[in-house]
MOPAC internal coordinates of N, CA, C and O (Angstrom, degrees):
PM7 1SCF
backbone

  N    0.0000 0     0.00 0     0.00 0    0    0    0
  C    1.4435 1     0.00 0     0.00 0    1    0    0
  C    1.5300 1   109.64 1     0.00 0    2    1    0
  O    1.2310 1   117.40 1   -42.13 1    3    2    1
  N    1.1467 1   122.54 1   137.87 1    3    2    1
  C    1.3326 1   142.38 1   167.02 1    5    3    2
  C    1.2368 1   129.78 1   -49.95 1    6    5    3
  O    1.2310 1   108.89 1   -35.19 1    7    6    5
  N    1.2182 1   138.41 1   144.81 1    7    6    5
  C    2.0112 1   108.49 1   174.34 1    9    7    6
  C    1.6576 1    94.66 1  -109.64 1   10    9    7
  O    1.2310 1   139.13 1   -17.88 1   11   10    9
  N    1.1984 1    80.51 1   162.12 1   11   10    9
  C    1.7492 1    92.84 1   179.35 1   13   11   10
  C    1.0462 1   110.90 1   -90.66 1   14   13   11
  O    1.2310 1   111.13 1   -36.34 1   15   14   13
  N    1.3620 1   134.30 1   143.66 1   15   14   13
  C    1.2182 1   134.84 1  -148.09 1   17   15   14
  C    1.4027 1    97.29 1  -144.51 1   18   17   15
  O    1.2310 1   112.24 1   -48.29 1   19   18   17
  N    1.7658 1   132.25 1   131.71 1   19   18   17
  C    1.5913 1   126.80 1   149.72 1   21   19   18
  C    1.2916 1   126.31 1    30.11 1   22   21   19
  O    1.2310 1   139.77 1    90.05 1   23   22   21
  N    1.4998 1    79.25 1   -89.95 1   23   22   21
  C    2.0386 1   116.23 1  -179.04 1   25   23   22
  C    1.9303 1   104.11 1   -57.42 1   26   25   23
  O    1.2310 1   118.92 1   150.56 1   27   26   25
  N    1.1723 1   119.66 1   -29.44 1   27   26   25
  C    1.4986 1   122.58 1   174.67 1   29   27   26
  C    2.1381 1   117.00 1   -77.79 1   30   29   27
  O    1.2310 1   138.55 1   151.12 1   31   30   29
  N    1.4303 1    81.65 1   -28.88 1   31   30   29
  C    1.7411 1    87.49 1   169.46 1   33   31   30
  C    1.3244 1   106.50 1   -65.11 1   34   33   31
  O    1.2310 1   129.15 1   110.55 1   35   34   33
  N    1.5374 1    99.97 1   -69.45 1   35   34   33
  C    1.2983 1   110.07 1  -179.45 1   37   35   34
  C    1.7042 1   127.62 1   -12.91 1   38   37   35
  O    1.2310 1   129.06 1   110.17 1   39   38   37
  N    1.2795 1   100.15 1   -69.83 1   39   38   37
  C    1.4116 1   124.82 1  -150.12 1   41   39   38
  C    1.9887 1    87.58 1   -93.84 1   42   41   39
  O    1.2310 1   108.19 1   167.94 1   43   42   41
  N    1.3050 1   139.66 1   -12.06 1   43   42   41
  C    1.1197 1   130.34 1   163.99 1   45   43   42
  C    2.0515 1   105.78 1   -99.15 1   46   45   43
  O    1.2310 1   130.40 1   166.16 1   47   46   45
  N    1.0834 1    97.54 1   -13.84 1   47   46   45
  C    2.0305 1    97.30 1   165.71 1   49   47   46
  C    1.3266 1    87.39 1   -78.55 1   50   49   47
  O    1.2310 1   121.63 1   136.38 1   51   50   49
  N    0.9099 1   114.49 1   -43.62 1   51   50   49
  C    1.8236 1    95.29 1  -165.75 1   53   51   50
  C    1.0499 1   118.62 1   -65.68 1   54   53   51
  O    1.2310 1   117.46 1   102.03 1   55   54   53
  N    1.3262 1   122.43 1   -77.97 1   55   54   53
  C    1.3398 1   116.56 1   171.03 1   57   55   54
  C    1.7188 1   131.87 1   -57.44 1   58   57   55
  O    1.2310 1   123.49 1  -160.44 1   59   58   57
  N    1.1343 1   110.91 1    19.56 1   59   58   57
  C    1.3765 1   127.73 1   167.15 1   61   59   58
  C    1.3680 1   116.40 1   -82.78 1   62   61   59
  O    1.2310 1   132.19 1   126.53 1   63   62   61
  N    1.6259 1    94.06 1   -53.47 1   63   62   61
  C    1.3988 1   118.84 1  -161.76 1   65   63   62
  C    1.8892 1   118.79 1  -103.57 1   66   65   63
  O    1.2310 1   124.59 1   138.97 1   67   66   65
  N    1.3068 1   108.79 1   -41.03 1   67   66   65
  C    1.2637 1   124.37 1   148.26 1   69   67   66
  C    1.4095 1    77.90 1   108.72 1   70   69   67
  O    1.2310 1   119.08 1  -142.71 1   71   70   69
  N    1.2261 1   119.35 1    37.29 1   71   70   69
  C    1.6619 1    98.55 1   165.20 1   73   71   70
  C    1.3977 1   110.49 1  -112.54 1   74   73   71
  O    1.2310 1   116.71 1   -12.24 1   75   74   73
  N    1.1268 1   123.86 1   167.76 1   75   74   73
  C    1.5951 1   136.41 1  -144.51 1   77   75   74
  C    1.7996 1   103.17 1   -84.20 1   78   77   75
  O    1.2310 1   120.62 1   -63.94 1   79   78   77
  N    1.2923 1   116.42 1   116.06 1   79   78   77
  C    1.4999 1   123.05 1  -172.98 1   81   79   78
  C    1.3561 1    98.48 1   -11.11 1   82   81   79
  O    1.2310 1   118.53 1    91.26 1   83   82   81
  N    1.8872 1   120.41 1   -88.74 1   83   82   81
  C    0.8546 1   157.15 1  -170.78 1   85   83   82
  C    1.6958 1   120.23 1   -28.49 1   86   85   83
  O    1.2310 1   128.43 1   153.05 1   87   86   85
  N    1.5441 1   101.37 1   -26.95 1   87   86   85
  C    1.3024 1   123.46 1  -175.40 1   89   87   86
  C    2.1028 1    94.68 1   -86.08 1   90   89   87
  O    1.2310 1   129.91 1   134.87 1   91   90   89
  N    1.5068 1    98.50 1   -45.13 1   91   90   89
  C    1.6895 1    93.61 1  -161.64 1   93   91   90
  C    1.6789 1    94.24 1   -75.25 1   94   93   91
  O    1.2310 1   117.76 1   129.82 1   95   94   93
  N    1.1469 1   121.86 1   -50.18 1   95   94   93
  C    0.8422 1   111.05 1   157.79 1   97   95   94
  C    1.5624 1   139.54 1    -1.29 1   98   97   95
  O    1.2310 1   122.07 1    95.59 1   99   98   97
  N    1.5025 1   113.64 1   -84.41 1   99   98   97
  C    1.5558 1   121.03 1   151.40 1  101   99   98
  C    1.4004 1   114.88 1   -28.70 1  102  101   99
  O    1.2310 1   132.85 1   119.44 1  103  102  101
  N    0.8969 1    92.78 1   -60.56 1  103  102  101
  C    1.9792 1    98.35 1  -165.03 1  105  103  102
  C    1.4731 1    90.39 1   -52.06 1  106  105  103
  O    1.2310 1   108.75 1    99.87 1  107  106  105
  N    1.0147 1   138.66 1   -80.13 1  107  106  105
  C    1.1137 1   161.09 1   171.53 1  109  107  106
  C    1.6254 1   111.29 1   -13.85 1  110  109  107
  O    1.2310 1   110.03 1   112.18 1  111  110  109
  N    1.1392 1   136.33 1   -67.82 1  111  110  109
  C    1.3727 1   143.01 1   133.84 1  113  111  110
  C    1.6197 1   116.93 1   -17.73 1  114  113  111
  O    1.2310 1   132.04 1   110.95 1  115  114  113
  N    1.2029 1    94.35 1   -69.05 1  115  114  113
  C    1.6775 1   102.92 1  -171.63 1  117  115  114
  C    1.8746 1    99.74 1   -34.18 1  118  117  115
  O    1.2310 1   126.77 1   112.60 1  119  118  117
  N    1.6962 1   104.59 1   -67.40 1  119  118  117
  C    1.2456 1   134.18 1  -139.18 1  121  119  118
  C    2.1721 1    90.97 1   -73.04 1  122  121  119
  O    1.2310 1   125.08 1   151.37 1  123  122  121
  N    1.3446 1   107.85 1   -28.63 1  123  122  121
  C    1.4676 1   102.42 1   179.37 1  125  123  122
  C    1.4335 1   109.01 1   -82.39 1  126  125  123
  O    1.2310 1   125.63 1   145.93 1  127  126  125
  N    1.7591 1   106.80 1   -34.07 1  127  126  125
  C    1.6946 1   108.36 1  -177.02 1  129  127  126
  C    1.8420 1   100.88 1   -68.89 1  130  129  127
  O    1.2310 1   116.71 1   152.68 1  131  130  129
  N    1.4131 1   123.87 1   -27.32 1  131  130  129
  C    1.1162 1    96.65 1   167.76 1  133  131  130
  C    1.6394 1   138.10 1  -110.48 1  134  133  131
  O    1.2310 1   125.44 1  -149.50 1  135  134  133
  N    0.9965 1   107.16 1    30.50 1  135  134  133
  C    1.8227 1   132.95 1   168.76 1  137  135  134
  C    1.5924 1    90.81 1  -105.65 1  138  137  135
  O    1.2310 1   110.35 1   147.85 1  139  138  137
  N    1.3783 1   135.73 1   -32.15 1  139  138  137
  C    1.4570 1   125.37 1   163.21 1  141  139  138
  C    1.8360 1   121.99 1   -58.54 1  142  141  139
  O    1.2310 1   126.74 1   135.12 1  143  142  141
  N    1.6807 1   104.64 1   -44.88 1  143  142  141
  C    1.1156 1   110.16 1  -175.55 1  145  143  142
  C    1.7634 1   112.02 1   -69.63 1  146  145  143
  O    1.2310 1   128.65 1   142.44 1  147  146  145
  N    1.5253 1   100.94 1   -37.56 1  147  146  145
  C    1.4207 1   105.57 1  -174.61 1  149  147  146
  C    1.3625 1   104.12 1   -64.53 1  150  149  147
  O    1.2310 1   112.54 1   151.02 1  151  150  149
  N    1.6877 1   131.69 1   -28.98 1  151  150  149
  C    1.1683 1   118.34 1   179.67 1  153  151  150
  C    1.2297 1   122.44 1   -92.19 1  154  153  151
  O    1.2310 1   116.46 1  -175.52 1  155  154  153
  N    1.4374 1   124.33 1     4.48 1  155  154  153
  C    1.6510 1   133.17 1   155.85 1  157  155  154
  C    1.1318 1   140.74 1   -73.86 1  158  157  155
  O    1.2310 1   133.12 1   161.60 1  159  158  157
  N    1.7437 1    92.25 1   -18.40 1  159  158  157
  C    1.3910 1   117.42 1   171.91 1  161  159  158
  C    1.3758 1   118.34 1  -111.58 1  162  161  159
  O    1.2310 1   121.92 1  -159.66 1  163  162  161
  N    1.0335 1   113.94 1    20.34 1  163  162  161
  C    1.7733 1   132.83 1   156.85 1  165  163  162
  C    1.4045 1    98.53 1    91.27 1  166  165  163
  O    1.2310 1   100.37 1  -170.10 1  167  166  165
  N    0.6914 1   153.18 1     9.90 1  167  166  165
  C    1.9485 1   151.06 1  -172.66 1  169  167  166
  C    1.5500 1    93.61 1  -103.08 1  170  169  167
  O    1.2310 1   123.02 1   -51.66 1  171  170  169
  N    1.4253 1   111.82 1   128.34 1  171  170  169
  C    1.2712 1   141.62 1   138.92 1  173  171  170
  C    1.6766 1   119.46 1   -27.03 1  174  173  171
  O    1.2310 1   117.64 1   -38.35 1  175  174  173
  N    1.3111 1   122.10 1   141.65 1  175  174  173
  C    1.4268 1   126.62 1  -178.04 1  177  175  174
  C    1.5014 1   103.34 1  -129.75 1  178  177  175
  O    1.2310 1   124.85 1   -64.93 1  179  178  177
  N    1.4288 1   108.29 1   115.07 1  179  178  177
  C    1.6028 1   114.06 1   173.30 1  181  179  178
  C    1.6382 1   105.27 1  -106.43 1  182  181  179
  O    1.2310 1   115.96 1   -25.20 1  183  182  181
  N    0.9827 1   125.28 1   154.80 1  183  182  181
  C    1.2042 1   123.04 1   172.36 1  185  183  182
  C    1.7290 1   100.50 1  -147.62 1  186  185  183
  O    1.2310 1   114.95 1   -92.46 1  187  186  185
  N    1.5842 1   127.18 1    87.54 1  187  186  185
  C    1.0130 1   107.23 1  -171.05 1  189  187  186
  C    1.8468 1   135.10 1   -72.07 1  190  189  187
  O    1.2310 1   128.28 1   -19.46 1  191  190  189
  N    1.5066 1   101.66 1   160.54 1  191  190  189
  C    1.9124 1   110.83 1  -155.36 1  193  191  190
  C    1.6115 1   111.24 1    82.26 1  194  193  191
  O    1.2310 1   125.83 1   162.74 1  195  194  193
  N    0.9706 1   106.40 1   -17.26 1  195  194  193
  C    1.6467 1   120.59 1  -156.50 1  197  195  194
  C    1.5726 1   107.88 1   -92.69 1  198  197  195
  O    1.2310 1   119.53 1   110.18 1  199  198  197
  N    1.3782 1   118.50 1   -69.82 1  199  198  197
  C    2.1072 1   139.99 1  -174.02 1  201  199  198
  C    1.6354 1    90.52 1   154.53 1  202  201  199
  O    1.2310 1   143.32 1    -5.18 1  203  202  201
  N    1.3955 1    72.30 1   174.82 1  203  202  201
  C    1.4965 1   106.71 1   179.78 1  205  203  202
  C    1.9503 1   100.37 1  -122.50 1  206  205  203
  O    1.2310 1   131.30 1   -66.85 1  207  206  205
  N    1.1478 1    95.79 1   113.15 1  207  206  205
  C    1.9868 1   105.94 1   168.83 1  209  207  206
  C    1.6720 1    97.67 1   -76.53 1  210  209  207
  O    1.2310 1   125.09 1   -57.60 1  211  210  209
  N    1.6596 1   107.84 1   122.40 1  211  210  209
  C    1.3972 1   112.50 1   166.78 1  213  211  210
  C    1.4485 1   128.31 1  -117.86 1  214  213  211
  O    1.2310 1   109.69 1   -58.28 1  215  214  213
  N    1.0928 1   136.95 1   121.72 1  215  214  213
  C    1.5558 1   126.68 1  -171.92 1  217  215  214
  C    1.4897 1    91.72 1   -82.12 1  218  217  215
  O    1.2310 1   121.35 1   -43.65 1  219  218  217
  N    1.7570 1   115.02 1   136.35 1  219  218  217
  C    1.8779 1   107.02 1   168.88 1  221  219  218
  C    1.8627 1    76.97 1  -141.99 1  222  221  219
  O    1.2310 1   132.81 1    -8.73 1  223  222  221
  N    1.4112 1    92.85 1   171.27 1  223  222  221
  C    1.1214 1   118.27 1  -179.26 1  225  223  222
  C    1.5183 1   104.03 1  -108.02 1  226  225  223
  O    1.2310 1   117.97 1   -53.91 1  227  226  225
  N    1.4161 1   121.48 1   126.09 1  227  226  225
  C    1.0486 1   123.09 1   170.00 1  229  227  226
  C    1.9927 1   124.08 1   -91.75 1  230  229  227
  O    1.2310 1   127.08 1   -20.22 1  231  230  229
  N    1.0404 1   103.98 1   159.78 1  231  230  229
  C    1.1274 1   110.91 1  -155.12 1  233  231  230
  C    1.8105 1   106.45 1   -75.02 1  234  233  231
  O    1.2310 1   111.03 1   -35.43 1  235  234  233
  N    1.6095 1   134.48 1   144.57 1  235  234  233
  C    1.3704 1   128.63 1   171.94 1  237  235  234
  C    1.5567 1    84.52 1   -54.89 1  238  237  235
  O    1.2310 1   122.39 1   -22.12 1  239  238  237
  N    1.6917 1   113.03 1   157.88 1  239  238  237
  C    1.4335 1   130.73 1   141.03 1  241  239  238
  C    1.6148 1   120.47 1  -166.63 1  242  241  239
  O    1.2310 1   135.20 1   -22.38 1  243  242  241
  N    0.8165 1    88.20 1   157.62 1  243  242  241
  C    1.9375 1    96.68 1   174.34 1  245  243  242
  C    1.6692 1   128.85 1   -52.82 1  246  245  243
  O    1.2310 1   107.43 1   -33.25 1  247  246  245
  N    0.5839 1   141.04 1   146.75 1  247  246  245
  C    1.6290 1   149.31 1  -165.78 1  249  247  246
  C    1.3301 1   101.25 1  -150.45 1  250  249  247
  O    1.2310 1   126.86 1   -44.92 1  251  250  249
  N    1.4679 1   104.40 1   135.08 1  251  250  249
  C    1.5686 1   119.53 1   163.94 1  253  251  250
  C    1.7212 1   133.76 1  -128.97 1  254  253  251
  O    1.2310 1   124.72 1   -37.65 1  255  254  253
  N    1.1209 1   108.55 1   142.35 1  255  254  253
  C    1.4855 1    87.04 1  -146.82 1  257  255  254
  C    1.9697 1    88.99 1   -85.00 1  258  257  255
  O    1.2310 1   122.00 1   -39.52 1  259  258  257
  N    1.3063 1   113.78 1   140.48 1  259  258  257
  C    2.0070 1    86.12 1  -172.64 1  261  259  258
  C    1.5007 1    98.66 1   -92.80 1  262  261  259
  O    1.2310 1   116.42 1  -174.92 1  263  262  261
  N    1.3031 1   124.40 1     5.08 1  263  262  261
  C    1.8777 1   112.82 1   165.93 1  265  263  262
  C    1.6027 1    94.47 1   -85.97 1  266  265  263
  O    1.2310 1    99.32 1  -172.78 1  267  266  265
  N    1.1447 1   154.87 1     7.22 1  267  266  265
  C    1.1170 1   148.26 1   175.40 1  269  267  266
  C    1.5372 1   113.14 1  -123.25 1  270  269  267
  O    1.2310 1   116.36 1  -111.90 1  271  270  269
  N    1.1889 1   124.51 1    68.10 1  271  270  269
  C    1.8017 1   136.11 1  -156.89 1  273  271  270
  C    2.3446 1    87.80 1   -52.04 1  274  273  271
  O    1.2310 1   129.44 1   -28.00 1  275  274  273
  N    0.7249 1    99.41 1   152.00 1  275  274  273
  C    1.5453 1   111.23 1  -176.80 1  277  275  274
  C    1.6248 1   134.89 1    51.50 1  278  277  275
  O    1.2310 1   132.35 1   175.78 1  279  278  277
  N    1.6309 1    93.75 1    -4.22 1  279  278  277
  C    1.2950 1    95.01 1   158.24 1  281  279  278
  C    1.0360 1   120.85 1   -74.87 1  282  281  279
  O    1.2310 1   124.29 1    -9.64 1  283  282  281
  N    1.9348 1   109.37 1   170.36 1  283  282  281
  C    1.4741 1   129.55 1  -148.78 1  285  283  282
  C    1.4667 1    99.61 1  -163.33 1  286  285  283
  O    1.2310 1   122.36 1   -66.77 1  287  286  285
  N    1.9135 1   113.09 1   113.23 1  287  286  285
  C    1.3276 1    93.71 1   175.43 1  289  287  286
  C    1.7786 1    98.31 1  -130.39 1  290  289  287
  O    1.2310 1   115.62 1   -58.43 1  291  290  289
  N    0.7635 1   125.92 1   121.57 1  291  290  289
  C    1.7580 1   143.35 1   160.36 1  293  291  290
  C    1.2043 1   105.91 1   -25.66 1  294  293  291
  O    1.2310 1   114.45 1   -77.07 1  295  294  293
  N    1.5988 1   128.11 1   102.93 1  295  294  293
  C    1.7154 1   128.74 1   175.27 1  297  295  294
  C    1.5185 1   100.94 1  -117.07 1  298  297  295
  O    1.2310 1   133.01 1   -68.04 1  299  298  297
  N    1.7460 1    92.46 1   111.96 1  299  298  297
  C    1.9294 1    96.93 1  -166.53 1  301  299  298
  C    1.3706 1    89.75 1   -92.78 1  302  301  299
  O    1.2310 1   127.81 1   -13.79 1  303  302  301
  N    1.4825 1   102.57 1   166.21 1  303  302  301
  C    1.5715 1   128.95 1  -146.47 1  305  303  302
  C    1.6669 1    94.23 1   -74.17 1  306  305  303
  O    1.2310 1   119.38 1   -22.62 1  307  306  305
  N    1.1460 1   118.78 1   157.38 1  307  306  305
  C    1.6457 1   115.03 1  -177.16 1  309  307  306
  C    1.4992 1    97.25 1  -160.57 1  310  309  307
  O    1.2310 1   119.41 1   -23.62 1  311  310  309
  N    1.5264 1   118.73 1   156.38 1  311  310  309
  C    1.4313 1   132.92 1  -174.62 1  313  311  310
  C    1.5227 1    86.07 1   -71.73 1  314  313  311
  O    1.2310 1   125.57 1   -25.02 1  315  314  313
  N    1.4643 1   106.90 1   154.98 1  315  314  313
  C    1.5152 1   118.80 1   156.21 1  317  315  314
  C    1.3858 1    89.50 1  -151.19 1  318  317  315
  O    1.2310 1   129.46 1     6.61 1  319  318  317
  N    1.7693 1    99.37 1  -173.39 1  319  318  317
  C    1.2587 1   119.26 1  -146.51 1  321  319  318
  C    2.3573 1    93.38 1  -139.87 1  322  321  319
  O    1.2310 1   128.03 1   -75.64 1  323  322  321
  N    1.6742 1   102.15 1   104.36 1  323  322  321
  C    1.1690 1   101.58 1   164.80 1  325  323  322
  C    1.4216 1   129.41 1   -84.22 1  326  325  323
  O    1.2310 1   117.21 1   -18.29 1  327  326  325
  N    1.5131 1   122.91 1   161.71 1  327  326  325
  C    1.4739 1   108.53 1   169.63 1  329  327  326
  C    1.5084 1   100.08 1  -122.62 1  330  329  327
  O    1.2310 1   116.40 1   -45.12 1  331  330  329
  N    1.1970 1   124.45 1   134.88 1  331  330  329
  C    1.4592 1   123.29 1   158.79 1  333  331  330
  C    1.3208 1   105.67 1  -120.97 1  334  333  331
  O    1.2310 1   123.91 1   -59.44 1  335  334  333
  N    1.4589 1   110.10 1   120.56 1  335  334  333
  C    1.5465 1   130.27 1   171.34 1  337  335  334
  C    1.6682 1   111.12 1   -80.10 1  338  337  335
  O    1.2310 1   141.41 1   -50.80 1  339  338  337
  N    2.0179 1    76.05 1   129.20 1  339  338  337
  C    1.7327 1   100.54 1   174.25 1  341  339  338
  C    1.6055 1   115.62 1   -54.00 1  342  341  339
  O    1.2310 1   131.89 1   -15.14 1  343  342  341
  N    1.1581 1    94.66 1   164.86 1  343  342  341
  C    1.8398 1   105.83 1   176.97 1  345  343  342
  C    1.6102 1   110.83 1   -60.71 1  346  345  343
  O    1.2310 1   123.36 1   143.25 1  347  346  345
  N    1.2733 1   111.16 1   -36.75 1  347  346  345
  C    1.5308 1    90.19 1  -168.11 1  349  347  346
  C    1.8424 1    96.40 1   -79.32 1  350  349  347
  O    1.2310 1   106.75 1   139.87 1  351  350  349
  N    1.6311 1   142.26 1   -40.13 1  351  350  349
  C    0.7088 1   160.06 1  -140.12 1  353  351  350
  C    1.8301 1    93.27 1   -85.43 1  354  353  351
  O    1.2310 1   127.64 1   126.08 1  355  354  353
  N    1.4858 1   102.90 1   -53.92 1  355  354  353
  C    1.6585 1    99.95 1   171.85 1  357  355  354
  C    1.6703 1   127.94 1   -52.38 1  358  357  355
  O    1.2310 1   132.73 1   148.46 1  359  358  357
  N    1.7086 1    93.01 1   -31.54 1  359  358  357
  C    1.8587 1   104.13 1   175.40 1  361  359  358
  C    1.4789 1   101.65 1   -83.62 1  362  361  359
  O    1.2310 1   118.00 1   171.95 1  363  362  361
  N    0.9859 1   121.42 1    -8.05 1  363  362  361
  C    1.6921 1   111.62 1   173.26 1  365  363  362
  C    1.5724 1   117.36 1   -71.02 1  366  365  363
  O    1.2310 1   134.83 1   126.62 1  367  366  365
  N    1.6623 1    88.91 1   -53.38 1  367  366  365
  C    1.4757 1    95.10 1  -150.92 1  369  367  366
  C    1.7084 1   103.79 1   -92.94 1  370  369  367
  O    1.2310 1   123.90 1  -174.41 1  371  370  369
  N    1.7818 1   110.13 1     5.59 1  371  370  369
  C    0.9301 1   132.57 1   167.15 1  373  371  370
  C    1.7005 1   107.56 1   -58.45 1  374  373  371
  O    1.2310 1   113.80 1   123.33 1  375  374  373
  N    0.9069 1   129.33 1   -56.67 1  375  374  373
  C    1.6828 1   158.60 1   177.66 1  377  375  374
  C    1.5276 1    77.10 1   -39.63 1  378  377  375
  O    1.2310 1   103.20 1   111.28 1  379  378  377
  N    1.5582 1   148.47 1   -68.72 1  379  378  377
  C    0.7546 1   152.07 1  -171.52 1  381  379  378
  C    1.6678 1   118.87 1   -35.97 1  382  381  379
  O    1.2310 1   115.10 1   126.67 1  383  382  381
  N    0.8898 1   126.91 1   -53.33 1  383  382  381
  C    1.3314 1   127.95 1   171.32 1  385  383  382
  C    1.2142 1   136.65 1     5.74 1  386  385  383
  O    1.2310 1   131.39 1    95.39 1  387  386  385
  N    1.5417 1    95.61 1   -84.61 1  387  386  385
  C    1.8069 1   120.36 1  -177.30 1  389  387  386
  C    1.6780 1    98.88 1   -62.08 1  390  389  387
  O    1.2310 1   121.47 1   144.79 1  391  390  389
  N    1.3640 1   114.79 1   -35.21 1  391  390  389
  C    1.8478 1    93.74 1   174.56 1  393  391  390
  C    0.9266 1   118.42 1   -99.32 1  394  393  391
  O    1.2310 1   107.29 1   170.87 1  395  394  393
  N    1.5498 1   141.30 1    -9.13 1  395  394  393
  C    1.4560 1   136.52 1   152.04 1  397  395  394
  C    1.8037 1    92.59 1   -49.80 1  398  397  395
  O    1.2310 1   110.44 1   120.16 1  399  398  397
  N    0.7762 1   135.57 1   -59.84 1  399  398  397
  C    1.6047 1   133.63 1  -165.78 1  401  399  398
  C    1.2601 1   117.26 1   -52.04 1  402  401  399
  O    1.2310 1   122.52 1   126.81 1  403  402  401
  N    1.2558 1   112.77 1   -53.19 1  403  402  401
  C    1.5449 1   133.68 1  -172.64 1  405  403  402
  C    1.8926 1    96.89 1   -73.73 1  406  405  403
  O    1.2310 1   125.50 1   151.89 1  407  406  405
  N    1.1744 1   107.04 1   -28.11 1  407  406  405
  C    1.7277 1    84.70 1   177.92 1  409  407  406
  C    1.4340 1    99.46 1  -121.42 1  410  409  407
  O    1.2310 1   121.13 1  -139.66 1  411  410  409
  N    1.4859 1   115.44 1    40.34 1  411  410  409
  C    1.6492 1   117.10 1   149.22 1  413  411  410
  C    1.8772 1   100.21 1    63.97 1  414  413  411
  O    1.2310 1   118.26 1  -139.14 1  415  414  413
  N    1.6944 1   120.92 1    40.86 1  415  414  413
  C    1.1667 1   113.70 1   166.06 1  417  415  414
  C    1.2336 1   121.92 1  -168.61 1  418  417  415
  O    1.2310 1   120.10 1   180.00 1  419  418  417

């Protein structure tokens, strides 16, 4: 399977919708730069059917490198970014299962 890419929204909003690449585009931009901003500035992103964007703080811990037998390197705690998938989005990708399985991924 393929990944979907930007440029693949794009060009299927468009011709869905008949609005001008360049236009979905924007929207499109706009709408990630600001689910980006909201998550820089500590606020949560719901989008309902869709997930919920979560900022958590992850925890300091140790790291080892395993080509380096007894090393030890200190990984201090840093913001990240969770996703928890909506209900309709969980029954989708639920369907998914039996062939992630069947081809061992």
């Amino acid at each position: 399977m393929a990944n979907l890419t930007k440029r693949d929204l794009v060009v299927r909003i468009s011709n869905e919708t008949g609005v001008v690449q360049t236009q979905v585009f924007d929207v499109i931009q706009k709408t990630l730069d600001y689910i980006t901003e909201s998550l820089a500035e500590g606020s949560d992103v719901e989008l309902r059917n869709f997930g919920v964007f979560e900022i958590r703080l992850t925890k300091p811990r140790v790291g080892r490198n395993p080509n380096e037998p007894g090393s030890r390197y200190d990984i201090p705690e840093r913001a990240t970014v969770k996703f928890k998938m909506g209900k309709v989005m969980r029954q989708k990708v639920a369907k998914m299962t039996p062939v992630l399985r069947r081809n061992g991924g």
